[in-house]
C-alpha positions as YAML, in Angstrom:
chain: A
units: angstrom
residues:
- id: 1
  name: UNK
  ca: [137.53, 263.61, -63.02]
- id: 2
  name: UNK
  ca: [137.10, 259.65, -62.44]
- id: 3
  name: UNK
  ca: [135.89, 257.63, -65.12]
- id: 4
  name: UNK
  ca: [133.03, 255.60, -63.52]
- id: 5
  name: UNK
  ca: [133.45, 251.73, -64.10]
- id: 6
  name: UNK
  ca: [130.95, 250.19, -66.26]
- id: 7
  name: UNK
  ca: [128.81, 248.96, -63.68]
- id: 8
  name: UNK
  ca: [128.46, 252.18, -61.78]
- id: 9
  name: UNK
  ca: [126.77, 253.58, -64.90]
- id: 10
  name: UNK
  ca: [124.46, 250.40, -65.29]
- id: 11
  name: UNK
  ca: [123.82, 250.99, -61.32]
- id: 12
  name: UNK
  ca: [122.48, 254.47, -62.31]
- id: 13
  name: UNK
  ca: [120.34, 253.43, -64.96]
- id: 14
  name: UNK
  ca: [118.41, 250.97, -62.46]
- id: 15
  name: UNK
  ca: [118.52, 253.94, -60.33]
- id: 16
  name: UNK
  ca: [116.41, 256.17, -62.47]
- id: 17
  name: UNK
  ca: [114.20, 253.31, -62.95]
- id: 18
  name: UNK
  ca: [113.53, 253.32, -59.79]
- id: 19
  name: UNK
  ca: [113.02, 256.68, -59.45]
- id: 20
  name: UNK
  ca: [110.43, 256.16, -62.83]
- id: 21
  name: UNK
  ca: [109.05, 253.51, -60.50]
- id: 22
  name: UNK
  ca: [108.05, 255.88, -57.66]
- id: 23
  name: UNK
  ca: [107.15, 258.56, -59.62]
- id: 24
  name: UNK
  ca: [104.63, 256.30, -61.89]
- id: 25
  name: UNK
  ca: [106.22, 256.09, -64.98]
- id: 26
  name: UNK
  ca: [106.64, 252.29, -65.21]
- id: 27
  name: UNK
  ca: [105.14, 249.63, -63.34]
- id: 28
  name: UNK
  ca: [107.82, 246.96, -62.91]
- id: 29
  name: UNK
  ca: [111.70, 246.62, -63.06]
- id: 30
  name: UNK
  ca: [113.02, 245.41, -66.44]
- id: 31
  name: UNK
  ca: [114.79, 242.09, -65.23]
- id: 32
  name: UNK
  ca: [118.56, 241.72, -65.37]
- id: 33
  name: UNK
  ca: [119.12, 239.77, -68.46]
- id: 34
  name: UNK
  ca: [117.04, 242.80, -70.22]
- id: 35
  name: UNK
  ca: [119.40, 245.54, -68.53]
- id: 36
  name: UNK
  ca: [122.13, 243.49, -70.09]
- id: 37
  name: UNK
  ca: [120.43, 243.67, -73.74]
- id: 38
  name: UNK
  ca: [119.48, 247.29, -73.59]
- id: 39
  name: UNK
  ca: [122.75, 248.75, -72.16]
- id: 40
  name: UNK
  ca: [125.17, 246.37, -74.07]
- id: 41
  name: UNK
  ca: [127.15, 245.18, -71.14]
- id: 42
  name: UNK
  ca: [127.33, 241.58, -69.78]
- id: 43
  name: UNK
  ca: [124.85, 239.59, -67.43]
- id: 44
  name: UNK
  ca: [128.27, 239.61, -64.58]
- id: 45
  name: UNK
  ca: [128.40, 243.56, -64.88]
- id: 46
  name: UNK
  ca: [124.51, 243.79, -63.90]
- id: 47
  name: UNK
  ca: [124.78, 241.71, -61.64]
- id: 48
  name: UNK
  ca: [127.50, 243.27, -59.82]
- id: 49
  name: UNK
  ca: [124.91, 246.62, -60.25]
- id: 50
  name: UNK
  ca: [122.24, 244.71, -58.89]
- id: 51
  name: UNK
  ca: [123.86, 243.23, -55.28]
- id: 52
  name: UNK
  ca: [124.59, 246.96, -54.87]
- id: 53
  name: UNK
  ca: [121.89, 247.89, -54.86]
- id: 54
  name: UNK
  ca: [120.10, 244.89, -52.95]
- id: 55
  name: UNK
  ca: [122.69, 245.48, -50.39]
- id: 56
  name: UNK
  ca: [121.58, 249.26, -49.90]
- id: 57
  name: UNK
  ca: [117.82, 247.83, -49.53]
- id: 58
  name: UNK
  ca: [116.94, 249.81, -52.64]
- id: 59
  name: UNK
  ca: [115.61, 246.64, -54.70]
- id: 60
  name: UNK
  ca: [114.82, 242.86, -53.64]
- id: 61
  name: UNK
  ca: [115.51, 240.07, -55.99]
- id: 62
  name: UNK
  ca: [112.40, 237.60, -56.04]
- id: 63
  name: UNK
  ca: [112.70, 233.77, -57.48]
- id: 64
  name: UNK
  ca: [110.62, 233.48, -60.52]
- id: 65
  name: UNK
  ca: [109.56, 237.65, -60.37]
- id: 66
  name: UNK
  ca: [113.10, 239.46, -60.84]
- id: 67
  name: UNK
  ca: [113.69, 242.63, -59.55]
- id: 68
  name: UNK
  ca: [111.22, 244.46, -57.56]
- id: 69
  name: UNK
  ca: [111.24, 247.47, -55.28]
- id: 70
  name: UNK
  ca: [111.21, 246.68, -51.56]
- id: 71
  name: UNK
  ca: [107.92, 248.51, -50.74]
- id: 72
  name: UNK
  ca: [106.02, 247.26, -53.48]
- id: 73
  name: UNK
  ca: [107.55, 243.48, -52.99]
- id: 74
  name: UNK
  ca: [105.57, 242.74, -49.53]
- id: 75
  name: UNK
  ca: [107.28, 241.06, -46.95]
- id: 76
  name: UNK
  ca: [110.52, 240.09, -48.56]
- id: 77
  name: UNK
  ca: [111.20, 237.04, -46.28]
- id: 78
  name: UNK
  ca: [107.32, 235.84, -47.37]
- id: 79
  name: UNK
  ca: [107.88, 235.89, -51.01]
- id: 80
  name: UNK
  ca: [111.40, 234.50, -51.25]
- id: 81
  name: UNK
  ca: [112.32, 230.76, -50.68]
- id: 82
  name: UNK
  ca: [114.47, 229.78, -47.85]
- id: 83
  name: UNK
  ca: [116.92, 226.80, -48.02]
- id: 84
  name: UNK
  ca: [118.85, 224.44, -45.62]
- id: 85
  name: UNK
  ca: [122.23, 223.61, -45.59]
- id: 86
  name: UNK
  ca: [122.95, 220.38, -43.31]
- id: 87
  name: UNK
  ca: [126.47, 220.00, -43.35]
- id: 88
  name: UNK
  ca: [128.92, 217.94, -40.23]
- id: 89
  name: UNK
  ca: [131.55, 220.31, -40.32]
- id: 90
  name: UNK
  ca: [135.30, 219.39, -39.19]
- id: 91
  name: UNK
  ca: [137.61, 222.25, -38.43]
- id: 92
  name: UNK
  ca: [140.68, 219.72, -40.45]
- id: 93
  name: UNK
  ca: [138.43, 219.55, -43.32]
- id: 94
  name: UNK
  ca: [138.19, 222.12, -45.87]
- id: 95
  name: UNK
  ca: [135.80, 220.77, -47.86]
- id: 96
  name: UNK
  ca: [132.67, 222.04, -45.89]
- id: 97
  name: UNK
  ca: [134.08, 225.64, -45.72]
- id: 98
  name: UNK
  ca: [134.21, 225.66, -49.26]
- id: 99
  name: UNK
  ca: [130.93, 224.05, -50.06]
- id: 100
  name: UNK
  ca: [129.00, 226.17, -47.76]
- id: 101
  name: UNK
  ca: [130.61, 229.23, -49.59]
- id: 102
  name: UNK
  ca: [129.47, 228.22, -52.85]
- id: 103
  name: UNK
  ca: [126.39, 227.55, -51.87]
- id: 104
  name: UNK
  ca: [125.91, 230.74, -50.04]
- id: 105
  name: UNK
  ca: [126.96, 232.49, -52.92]
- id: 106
  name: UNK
  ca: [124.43, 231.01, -55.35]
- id: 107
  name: UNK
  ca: [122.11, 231.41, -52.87]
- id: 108
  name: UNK
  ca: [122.50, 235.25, -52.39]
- id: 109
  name: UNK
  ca: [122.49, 235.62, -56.59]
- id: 110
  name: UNK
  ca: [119.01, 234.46, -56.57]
- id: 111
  name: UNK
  ca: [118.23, 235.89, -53.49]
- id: 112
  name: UNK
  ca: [117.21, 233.11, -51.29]
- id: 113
  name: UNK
  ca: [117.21, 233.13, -47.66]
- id: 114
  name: UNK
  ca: [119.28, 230.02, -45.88]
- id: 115
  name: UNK
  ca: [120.21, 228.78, -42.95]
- id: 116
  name: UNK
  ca: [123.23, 226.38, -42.03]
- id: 117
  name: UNK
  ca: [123.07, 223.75, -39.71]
- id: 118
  name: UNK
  ca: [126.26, 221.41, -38.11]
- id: 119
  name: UNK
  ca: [125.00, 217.83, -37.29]
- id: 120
  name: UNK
  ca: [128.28, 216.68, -35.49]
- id: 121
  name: UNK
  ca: [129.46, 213.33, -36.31]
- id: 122
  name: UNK
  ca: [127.18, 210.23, -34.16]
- id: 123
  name: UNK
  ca: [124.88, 213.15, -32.74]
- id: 124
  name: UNK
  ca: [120.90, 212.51, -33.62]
- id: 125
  name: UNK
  ca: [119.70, 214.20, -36.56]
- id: 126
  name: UNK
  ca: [117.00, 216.81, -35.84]
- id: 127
  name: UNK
  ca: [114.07, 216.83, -38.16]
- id: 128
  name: UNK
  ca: [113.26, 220.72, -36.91]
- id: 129
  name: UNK
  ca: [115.85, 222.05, -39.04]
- id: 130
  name: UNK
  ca: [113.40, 221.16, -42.49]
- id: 131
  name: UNK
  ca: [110.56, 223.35, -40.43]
- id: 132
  name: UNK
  ca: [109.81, 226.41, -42.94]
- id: 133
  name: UNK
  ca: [112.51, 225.37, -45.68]
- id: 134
  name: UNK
  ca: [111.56, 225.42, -49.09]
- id: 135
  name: UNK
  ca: [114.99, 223.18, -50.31]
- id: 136
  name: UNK
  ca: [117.97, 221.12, -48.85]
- id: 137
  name: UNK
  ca: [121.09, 220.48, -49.70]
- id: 138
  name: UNK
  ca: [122.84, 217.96, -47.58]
- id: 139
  name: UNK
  ca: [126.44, 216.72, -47.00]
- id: 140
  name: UNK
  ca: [125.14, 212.57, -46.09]
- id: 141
  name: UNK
  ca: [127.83, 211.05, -44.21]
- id: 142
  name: UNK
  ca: [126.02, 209.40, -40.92]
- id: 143
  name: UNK
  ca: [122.88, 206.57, -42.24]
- id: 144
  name: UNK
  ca: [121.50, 207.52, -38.63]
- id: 145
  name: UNK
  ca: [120.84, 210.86, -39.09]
- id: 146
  name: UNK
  ca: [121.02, 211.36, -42.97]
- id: 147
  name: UNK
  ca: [118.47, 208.65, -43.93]
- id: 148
  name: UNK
  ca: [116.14, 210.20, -40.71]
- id: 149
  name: UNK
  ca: [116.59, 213.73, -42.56]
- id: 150
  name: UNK
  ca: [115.98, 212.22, -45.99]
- id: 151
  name: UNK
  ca: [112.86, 210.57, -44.73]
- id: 152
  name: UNK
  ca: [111.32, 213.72, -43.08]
- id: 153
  name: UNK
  ca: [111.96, 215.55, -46.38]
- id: 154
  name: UNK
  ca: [110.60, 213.19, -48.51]
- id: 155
  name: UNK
  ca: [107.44, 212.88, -46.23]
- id: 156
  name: UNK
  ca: [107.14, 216.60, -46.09]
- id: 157
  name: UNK
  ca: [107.84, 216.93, -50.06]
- id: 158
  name: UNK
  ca: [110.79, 218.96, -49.52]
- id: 159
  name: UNK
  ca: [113.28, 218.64, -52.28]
- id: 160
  name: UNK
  ca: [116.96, 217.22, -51.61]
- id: 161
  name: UNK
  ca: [120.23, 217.56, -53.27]
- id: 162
  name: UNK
  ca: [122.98, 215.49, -51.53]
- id: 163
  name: UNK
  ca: [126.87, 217.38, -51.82]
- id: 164
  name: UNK
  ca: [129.82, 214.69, -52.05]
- id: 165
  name: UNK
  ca: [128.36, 211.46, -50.77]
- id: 166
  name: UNK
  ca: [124.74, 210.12, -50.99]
- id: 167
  name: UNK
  ca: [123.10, 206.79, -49.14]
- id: 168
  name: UNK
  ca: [124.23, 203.14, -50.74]
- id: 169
  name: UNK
  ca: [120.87, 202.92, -52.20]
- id: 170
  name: UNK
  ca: [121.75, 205.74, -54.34]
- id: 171
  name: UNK
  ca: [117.95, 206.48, -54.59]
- id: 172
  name: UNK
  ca: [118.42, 210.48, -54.37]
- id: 173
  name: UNK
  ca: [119.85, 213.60, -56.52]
- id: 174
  name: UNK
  ca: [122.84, 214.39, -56.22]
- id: 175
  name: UNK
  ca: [126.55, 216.50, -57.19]
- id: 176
  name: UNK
  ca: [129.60, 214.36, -56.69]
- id: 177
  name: UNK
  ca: [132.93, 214.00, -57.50]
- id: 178
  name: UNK
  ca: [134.18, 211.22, -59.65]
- id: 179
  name: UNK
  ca: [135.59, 208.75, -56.41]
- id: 180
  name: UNK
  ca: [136.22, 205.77, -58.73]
- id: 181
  name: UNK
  ca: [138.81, 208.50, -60.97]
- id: 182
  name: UNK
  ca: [140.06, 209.67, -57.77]
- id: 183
  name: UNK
  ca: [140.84, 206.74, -56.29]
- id: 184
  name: UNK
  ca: [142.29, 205.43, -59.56]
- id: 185
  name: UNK
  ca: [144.24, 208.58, -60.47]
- id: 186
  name: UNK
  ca: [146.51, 208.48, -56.91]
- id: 187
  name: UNK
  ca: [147.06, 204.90, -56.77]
- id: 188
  name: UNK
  ca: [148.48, 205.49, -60.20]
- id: 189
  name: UNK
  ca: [150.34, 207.82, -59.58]
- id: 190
  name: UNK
  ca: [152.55, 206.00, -56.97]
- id: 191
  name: UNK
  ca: [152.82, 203.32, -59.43]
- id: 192
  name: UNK
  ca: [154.07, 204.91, -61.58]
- id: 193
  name: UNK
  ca: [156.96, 205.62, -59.54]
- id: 194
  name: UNK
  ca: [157.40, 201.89, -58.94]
- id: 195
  name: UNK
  ca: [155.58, 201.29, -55.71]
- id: 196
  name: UNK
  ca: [153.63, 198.08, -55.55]
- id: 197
  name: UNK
  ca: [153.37, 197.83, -51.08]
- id: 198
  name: UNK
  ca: [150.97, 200.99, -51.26]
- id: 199
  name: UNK
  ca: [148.77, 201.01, -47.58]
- id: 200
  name: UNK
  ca: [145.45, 202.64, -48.32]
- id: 201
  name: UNK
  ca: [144.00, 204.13, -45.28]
- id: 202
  name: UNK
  ca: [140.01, 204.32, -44.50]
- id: 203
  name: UNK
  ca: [137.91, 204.09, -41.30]
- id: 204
  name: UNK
  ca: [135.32, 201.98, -40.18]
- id: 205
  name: UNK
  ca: [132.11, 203.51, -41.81]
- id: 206
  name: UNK
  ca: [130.81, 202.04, -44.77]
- id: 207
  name: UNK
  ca: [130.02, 205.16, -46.96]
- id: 208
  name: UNK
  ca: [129.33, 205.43, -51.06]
- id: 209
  name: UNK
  ca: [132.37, 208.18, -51.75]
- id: 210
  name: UNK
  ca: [134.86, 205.58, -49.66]
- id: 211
  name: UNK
  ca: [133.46, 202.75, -51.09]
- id: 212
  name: UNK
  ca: [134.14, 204.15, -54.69]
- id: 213
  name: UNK
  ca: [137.77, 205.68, -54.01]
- id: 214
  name: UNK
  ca: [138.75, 202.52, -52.62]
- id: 215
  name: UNK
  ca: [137.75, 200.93, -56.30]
- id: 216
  name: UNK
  ca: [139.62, 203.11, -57.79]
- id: 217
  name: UNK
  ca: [142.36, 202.13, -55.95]
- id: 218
  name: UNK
  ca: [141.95, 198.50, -56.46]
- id: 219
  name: UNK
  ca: [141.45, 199.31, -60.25]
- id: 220
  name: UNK
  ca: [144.86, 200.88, -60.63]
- id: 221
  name: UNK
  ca: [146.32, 197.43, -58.94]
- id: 222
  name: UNK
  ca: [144.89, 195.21, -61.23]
- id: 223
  name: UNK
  ca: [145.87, 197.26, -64.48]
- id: 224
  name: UNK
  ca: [149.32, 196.71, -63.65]
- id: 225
  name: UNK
  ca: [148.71, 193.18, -63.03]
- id: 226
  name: UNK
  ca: [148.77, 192.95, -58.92]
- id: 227
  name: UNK
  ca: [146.55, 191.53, -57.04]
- id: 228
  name: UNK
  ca: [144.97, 193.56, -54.42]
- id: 229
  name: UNK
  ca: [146.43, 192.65, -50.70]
- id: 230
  name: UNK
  ca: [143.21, 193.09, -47.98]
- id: 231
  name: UNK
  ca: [146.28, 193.84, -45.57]
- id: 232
  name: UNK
  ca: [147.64, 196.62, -47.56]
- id: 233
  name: UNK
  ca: [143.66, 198.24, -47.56]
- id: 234
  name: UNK
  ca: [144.02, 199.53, -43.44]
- id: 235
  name: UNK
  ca: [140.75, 200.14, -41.48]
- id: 236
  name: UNK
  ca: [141.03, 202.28, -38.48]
- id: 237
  name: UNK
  ca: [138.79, 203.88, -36.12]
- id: 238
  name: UNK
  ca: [140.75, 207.33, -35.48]
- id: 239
  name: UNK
  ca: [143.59, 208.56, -36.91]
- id: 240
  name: UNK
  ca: [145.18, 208.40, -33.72]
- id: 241
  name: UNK
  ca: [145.34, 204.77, -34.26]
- id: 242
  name: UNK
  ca: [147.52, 205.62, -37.35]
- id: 243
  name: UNK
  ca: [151.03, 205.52, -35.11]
- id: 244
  name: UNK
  ca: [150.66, 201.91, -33.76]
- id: 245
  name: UNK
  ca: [149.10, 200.69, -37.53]
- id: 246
  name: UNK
  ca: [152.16, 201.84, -39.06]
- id: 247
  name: UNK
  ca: [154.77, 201.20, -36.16]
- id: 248
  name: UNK
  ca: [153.96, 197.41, -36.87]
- id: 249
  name: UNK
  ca: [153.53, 197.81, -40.36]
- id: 250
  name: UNK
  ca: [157.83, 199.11, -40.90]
- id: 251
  name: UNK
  ca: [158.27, 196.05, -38.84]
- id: 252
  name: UNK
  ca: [157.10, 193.86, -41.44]
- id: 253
  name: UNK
  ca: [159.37, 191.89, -43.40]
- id: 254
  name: UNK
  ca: [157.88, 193.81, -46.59]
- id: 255
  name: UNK
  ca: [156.92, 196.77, -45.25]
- id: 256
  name: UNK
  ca: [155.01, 199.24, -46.86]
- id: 257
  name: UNK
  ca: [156.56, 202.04, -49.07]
- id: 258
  name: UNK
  ca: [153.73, 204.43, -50.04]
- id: 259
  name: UNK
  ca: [150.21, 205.20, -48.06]
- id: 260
  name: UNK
  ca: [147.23, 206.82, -49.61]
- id: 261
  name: UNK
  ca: [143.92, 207.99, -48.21]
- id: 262
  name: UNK
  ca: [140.50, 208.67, -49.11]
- id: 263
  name: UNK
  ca: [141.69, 211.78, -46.79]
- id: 264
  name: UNK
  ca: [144.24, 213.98, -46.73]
- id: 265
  name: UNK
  ca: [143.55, 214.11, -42.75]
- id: 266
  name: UNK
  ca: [144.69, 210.61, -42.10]
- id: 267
  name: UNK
  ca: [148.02, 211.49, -44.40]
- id: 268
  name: UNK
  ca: [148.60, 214.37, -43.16]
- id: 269
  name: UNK
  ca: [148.37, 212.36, -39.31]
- id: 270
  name: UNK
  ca: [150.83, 209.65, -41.49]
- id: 271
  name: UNK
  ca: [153.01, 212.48, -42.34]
- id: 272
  name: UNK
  ca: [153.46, 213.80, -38.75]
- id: 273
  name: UNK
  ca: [154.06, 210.15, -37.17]
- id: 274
  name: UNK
  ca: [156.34, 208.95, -39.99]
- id: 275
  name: UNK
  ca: [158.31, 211.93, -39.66]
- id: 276
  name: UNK
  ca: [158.73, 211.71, -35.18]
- id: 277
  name: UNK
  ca: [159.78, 207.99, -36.68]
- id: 278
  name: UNK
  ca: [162.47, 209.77, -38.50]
- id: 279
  name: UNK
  ca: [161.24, 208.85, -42.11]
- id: 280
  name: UNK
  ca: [162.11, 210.52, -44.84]
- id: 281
  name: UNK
  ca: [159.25, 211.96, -46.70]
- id: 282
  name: UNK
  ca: [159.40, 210.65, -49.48]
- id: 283
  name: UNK
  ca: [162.66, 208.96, -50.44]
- id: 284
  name: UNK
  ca: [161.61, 206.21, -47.90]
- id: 285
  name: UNK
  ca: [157.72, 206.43, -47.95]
- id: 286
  name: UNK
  ca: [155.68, 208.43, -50.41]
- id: 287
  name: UNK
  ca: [152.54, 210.02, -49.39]
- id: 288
  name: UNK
  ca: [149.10, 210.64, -51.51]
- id: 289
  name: UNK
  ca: [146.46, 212.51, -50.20]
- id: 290
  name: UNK
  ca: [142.67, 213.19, -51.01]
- id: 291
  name: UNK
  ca: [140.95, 216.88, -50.89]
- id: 292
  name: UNK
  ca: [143.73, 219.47, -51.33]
- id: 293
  name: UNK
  ca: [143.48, 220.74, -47.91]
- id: 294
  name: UNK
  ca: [145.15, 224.09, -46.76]
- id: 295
  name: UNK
  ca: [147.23, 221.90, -43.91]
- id: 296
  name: UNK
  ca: [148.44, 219.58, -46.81]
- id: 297
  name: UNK
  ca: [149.98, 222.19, -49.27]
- id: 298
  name: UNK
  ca: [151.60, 223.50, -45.94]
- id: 299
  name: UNK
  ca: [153.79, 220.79, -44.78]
- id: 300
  name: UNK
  ca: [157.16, 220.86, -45.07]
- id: 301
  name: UNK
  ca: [157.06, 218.52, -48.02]
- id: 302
  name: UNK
  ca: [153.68, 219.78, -49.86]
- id: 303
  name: UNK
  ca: [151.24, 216.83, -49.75]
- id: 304
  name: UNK
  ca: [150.20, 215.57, -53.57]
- id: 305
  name: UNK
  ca: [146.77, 215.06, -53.37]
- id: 306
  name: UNK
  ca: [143.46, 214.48, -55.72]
- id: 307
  name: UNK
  ca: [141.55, 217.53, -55.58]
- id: 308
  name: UNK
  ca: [137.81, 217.75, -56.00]
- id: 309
  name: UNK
  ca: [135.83, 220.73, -57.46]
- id: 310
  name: UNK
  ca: [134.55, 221.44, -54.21]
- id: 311
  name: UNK
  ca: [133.30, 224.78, -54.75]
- id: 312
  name: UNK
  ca: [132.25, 223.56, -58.28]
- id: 313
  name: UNK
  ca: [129.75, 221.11, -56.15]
- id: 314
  name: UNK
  ca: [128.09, 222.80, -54.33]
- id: 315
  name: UNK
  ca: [127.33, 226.36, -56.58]
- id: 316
  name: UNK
  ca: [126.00, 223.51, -58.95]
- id: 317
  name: UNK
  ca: [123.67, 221.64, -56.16]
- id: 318
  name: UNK
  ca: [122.38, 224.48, -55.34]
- id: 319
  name: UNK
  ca: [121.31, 225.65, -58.83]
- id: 320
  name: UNK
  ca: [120.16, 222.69, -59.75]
- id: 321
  name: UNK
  ca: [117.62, 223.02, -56.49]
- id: 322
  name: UNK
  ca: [116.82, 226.38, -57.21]
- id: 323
  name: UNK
  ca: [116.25, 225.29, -61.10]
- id: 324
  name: UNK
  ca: [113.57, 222.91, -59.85]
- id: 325
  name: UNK
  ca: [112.12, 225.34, -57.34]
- id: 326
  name: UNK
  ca: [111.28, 227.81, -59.87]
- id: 327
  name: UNK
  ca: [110.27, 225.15, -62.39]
- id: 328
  name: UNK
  ca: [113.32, 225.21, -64.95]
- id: 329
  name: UNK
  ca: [114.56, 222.20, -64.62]
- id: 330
  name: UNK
  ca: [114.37, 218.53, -62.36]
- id: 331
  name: UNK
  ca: [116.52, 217.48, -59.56]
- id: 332
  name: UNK
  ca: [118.81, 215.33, -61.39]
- id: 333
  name: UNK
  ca: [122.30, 213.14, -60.83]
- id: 334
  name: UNK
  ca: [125.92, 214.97, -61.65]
- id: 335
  name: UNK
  ca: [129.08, 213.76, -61.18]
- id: 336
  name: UNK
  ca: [132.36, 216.25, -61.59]
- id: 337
  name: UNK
  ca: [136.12, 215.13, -62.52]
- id: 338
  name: UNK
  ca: [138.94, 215.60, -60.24]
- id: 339
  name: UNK
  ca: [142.72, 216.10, -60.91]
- id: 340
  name: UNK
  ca: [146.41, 215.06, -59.49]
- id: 341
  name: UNK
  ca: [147.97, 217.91, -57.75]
- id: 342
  name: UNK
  ca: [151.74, 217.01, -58.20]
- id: 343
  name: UNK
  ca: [153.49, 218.46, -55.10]
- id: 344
  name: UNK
  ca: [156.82, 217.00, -53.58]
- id: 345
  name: UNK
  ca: [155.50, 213.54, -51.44]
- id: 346
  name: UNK
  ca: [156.21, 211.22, -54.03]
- id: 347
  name: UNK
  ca: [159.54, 209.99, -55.22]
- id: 348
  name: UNK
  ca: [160.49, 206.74, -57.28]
- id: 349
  name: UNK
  ca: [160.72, 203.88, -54.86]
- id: 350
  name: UNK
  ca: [163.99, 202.97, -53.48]
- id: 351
  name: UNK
  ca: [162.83, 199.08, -54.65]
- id: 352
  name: UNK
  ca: [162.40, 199.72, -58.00]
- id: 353
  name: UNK
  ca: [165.73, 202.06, -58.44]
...
């Protein structure tokens, strides 16, 4: 005969309570953090009990009530809260798969509702998407429709935690990633390995997280005693723009011999045209990226990148909503390290060998 895993037996102890439940016998579900004191067994093992058992519609989980049998909850969707998640999603960037995840996940331990919503890139932001929301958690990268959002929120007293990038006022809460470290950390890196003509590669929008990886990058240049070249720092509109940028720029009499990003999109794009160029990757021009993307550890010569906690940002925006929600904590400011993933796109400059 099977021995039953752990959980299984802590799934039939909630079961009998339930049972107890229906019969009379108690009045209420002991909440999880009890089932883990009187059974012995962790807080993870009940709750892997518990989503069992929510999944089969036997119990409900209710913010700031615990555990509760369906029929004796009310309406479900009445008593729980329901959150927003306003992300602009880009099918090259894997950061808002990730975040969305976390969030999702955090989201179904407490048993909130949600809803996800894409605001593509220069569309209009619409307000309807706060109607009936309790909280928000919101990816700003667009002052057109993020500061419109933040506004209806704040008018409506909904409560907002941005993910990854907030406005230039800096006058909300907040989960970030360290940008300035980033930034910092890859320029570095490259010089480190002797490279001094280092492009670094941003677009046109004036945003907080690009604003603070690009003073990073300037930081790392001025420890090693270099003054920061504004024709090395490369502003473009698309990253199909990248080609023609860096046709001219290996024309140059000092051409450039390493490119960084605040994106591993655009170096990733570098990548592609450098390599139709016929340039070796990376004995002639060394490559760091930004984000740890799935399409950067894929190349032929594995993109070294920063990487961010992504999922790390957004399970811990959306507790730190949910804390406030239920009245455990306030909406408050965090901001997570990042690391150097060493892959193969940086070598020792030819200059300095």
């Amino acid at each position: 005969m099977a021995v039953k895993q752990i959980y299984q037996q802590v799934k039939e102890e909630i079961e009998r309570d339930i049972e107890a439940y229906h019969a009379g016998r108690i009045q209420q579900l002991p909440s999880e953090n009890r089932y883990a004191e009187i059974l012995h067994v962790s807080r993870m093992t009940v709750r892997k009990a518990v989503e069992e058992l929510i999944q089969e519609g036997r119990i409900v989980r209710i913010p700031g009530k615990g555990l509760a049998i369906p029929e004796a909850s009310g309406s479900d969707d009445s008593l729980r809260h329901k959150l927003a998640f306003i992300i602009r999603y880009s099918p090259d960037d894997d950061f808002f798969s990730r975040t969305v995840l976390a969030c999702s996940q955090v989201a179904n331990e407490y048993g909130y509702g949600y809803s996800i919503y894409n605001i593509a890139s220069g569309q209009p932001a619409d307000i309807n998407v706060l109607d009936d929301v309790d909280g928000v958690l919101l990816t700003y990268y667009n002052e057109e429709h993020g500061d419109k959002l933040l506004a209806a929120a704040r008018k409506a007293h909904i409560p907002v935690v941005c993910i990854d990038n907030i406005p230039l006022d800096n006058d909300v809460a907040y989960v970030l990633s360290d940008d300035v470290q980033g930034g910092y950390m890859a320029a570095k890196h490259l010089l480190e390995h002797g490279h001094r003509d280092i492009l670094f590669i941003i677009d046109q929008q004036d945003e907080y997280s690009i604003n603070h990886r690009l003073t990073g990058y300037k930081m790392a240049m001025e420890e090693y005693g270099l003054s920061v070249d504004e024709h090395n720092i490369v502003r473009i509109d698309t990253k199909n723009d990248l080609e023609l940028v860096l046709e001219q720029r290996l024309n140059e009499s000092q051409p450039f011999t390493a490119i960084m990003s605040y994106t591993d999109e655009y170096v990733v794009e570098a990548y592609r045209v450098l390599r139709d160029m016929g340039i070796d990757i990376p004995e002639q021009v060394s490559l760091v990226g930004y984000g740890d993307f799935m399409k950067g550890r894929l190349l032929e010569v594995p993109l070294t990148t920063i990487a961010m906690p992504t999922f790390d940002m957004g399970a811990t925006a959306c507790r730190m909503l949910i804390d406030y929600l239920e009245g455990r904590g306030p909406l408050g400011r965090m901001v997570l390290s990042v690391k150097l993933i060493e892959r193969a796109s940086v070598a020792q400059c030819s200059k300095s060998k």
